[in-house]
N, C-alpha and C positions, 0 to 999 in steps of 0.2 A: 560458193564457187570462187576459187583462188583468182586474185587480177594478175597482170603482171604490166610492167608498161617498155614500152619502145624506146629503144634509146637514139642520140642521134644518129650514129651510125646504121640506123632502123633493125638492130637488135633485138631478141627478148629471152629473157631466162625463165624455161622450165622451173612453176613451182615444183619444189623438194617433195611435196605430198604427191604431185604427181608422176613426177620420176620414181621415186619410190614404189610406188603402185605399179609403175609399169618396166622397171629393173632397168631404165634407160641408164645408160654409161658414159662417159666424156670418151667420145673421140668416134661413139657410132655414127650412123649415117641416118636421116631423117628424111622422109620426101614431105615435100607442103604441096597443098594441090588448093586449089581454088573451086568452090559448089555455093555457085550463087555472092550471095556479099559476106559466106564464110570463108577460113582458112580452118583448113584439114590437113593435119601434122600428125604422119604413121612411120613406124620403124619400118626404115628399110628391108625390103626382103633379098638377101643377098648371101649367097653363095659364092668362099673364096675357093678356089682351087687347090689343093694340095698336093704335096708331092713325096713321095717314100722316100725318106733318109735310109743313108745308106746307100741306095742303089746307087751303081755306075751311072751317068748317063753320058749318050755323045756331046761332042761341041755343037752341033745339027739341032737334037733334041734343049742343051740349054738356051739357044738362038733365038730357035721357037718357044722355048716358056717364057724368055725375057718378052721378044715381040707382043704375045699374047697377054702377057700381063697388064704391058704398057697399056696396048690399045683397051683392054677394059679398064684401067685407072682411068685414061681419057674420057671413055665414057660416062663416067661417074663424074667428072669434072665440066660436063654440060650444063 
């Protein structure tokens, strides 16, 4: 079983066999959850929005993509 250890900034780096194993990337997003006196660390399940290049869209419709994006980056920032 790989160790890993906590740094001061209470830090810890994914061993490489286990990234590896599980195609983890720099810059995904990970949730830790607490189950008793473990830590349980799973790829986030997350769904970005997309939007069709190309198309027109209004100032109205960019307003609300901007607003709506914000406020779910906010929320990920909880």
């Amino acid at each position: 079983m790989p160790v890993t250890k906590v740094t001061r900034n209470y830090q810890i780096t994914i061993p490489a066999e286990i990234r590896k194993a599980l195609g983890i990337k720099q810059g995904e997003y990970l949730t830790v959850e607490l189950r008793g006196d473990e830590i349980v660390i799973k790829r986030a399940k997350r769904k970005w929005k997309t939007y069709r290049l190309g198309r027109k869209y209004s100032l109205e419709e960019m307003e609300r993509m901007i607003e709506e994006s914000i406020e779910e980056a906010l929320r990920w920032e909880e």
